[in-house]
Structures are given as C-alpha cells and as structure tokens.
N, C-alpha and C positions, 0 to 999 in steps of 0.2 A: 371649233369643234368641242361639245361639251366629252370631258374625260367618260370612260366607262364606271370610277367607283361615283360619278357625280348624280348618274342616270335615274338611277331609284328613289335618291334621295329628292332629285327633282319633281320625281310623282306625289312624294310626300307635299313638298312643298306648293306643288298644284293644287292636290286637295286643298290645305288650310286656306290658299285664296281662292278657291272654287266655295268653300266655306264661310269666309269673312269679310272679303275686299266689296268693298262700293268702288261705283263711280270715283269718287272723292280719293279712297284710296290707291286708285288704278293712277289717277293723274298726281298724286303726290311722290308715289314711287319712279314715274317717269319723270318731273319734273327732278329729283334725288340723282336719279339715274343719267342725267341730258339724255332720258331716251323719250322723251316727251313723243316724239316724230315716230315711234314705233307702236305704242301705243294709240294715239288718234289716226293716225296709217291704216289699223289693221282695221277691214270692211265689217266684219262681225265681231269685235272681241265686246266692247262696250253697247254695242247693240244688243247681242244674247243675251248679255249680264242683264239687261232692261227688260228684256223679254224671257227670260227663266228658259231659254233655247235649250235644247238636248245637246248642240254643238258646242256650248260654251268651255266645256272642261277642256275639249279640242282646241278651242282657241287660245285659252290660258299657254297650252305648252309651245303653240306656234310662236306668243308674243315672249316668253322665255326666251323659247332657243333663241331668238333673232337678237333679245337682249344681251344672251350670254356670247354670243356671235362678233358682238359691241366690243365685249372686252369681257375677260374670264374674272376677275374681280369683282365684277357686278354680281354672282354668284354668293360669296357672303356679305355682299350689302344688300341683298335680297334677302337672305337669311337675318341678317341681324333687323332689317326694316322689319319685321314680321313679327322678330320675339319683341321689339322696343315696342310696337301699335296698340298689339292686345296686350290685354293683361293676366285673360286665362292663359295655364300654359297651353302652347300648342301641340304635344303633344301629349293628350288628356285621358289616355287608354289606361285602366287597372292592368298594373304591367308585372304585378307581387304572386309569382305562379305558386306560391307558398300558403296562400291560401287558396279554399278552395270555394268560398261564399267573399263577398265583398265586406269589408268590414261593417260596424257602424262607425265608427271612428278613425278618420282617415285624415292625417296629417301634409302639409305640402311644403316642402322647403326648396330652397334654390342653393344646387353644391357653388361652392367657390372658385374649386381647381378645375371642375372641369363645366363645360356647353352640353347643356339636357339636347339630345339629338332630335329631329325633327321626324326621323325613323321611328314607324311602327315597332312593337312587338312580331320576331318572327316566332310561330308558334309550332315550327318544325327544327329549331336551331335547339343543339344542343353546345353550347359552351364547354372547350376544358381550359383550365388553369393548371399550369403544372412547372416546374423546373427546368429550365430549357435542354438538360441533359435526359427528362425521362420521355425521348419519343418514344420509347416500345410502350409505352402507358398509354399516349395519345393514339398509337397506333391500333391498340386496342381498344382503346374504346371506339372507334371512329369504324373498327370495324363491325360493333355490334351495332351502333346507328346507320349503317349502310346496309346491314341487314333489315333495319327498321322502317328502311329507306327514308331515314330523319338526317338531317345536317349537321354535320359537326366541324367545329371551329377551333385554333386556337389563336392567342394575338396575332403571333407574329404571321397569322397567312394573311393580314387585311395591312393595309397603308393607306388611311383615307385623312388622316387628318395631320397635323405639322408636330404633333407630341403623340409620343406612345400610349401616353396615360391617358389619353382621347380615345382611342383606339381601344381600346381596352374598357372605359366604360363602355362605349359604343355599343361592343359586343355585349358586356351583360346585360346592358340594357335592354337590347333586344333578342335576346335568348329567352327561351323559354325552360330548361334549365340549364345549370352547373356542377361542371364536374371538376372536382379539385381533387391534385394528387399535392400529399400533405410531405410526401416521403422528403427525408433530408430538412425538413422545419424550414425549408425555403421563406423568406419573410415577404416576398414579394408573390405570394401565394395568398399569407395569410393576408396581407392588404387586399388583395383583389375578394377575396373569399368575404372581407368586412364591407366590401362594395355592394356584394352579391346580396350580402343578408339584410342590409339598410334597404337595398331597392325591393327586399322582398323576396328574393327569389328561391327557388329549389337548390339546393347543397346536394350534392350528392358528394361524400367524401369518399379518398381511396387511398390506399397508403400500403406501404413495404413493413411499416412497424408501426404497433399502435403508439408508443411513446412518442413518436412523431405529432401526434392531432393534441393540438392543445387543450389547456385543463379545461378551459372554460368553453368548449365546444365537445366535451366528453357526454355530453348527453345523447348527441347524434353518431347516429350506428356508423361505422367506416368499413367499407370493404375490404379487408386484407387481399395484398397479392404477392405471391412470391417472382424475384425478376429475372425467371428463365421461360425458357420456351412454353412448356405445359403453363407455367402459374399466366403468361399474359392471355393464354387461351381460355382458362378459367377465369380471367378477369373479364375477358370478353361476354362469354357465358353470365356471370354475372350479371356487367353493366348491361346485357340484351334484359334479363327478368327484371330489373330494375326498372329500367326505360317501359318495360311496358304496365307497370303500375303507374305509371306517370303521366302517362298517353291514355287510359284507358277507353278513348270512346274510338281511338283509331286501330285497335286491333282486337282478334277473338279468341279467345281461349278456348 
C-alpha cells in the first residue's frame, strides 16, 4: 500500500515521466527494478506512450502502484532512477516568490546536505519557522491564513523524509512564503531563514524584540508583537494585511 505522505509526490513523479520516459526508458527502469513483467504486462502503458493516448498519464500511475506494490523501496529507486537519467533538473519551476518578474540572470546549483524534492511549488502554503516554544506565534499566524483560507505549516507537523533537515527544506521549498519569528536569536531559525533567502523566497520576519533580527537583515521591516493575549491578536491582524499584499490577484480590497 503506497503511504499517504508518498501520494502527491507520486503525481509529481508521474508527471516528469509522463514528460521524459521513452520506450527505452520504460524498460531500463523495469529491467533496474526486476519489474520488467509489470511493465510489458500492462495492455496499454507502452502502447499510449506510442500513440500520444489521453489514457497514458492513467497508465503511468497503474504501472507505479503495482511497482511500488513489488516492494516499497522501489519508491526511491524510482526517484533516484529519474534525477541520475536527466540532467535538467526535475523540478524546473521559478520557485523564488521574491521576485516578482523572472530574472535575466539565473543561477543553478545542486545543495549538498540536502535532495532538491521532486514536489511542486504550493502556491497557497505559507511557511513559519519559529522556536519550538513560540506556538502562540504560529498559532497566530495560522489563524490569519485560515482567514485567508491559505495553508500554513510548520516543520514539525510533516514527517516525510528520514532527517529533519529534509523536512524542512521540503517545506520552504515549496512554500510560497515565510514566516519567521526571530524572537529569542534562535540559531536554528536563522539557518532555516538563510535556506529561505538562497531559494529565493518571501521573509516575512516577526519578533518580540527588535534586537533579536540580526544586523545583517536589518534592512527588512519585522513585525513587532508583544506575547500576551491582545499583542498575538494584533500579530494576527498584522500577519492577515500582510499576507494579502502578497497574494494580491487572490483577494479584493
């Protein structure tokens, strides 16, 4: 039975071989796989492919599940067959919500520590980073994105990968922005926060004291909140006008 955090990512990974896969590469992955017999088994999967069928995308996920059915490891030797084949990356979306034009000049590197996910940009997610002591922060903010009817995350609610620090790019990377509370110089903030701003993405900083945001991100505005009842209702207040400068083609003034 494929997991539930595996399912989406599975559609991801339909696409790029709905995208890329030959013949050629249908049978190299099965011979990789000994799933050779599932692939030449299935009545339409390499016939559509031949014939540019409407049903093809359909069949891609029949001959998955059956593969991942095989054995659940076959799952990132499927992922990793994919990123070893091409050499574009595979996941090729301008993902930098930081800008708001495409650059001319646009850079590509491969991180070390962590696996570029094969997950789309969601463009409803909003990201926070924060110190695992300040939930009235996240709670706040999470409830002006439910007013927004946007999604809000923070790490610790996903487990999809064997390291946290997976987990965690995961999200920024597919967040469309971030919300970092700075309060307390947490330094595992400031790491996540230097992930955010490398991939490009929206900051939204927020903090208990300004002394708290470091010198060298003193140029970007930080919401002050104070951490009683009124200040995270005001924070919410906030983070809502905020959010919708950000959003701007999804809501009306």
């Amino acid at each position: 039975m494929i997991k539930k955090e595996q399912q989406k990512e599975l559609i991801d990974i339909k696409n790029q071989i709905a995208k890329h896969f030959t013949k050629s590469d249908w049978l190299d992955l099965g011979y990789s796989l000994g799933c050779y017999d599932v692939i030449e088994g299935h009545s339409r999967l390499l016939k559509s492919l031949s014939f540019g069928d409407e049903d093809y995308e359909g069949n891609i996920l029949e001959v998955l599940t059956e593969i991942l059915k095989r054995d659940q490891k076959n799952f990132n030797e499927i992922k990793s067959y994919i990123e070893n084949k091409f050499a574009t990356p595979l996941v090729s979306d301008f993902i930098s919500t930081a800008h708001t034009d495409t650059p001319k000049k646009i850079i590509t590197f491969s991180p070390q520590v962590f696996q570029v996910p094969l997950k789309s940009q969601n463009d409803n997610l909003v990201t926070m980073m924060l110190p695992f002591k300040q939930q009235k922060s996240f709670d706040a903010v999470k409830n002006a994105c439910d007013k927004l009817n946007l999604d809000c995350m923070k790490a610790d609610d996903i487990w999809e990968n064997s390291t946290f620090i997976q987990d965690i790019f995961e999200l920024i990377f597919t967040s469309r922005v971030v919300v970092a509370d700075f309060t307390g110089k947490n330094p595992n903030v400031f790491y996540e926060v230097g992930i955010a701003h490398t991939l490009g993405k929206t900051v939204v900083p927020i903090t208990q004291s300004i002394d708290d945001v470091p010198t060298d991100l003193g140029h970007h505005r930080a919401l002050l909140y104070y951490p009683n009842e009124q200040g995270y209702k005001d924070l919410t207040v906030e983070i809502e006008k905020r959010l919708k400068t950000l959003f701007p083609n999804r809501f009306e003034f």
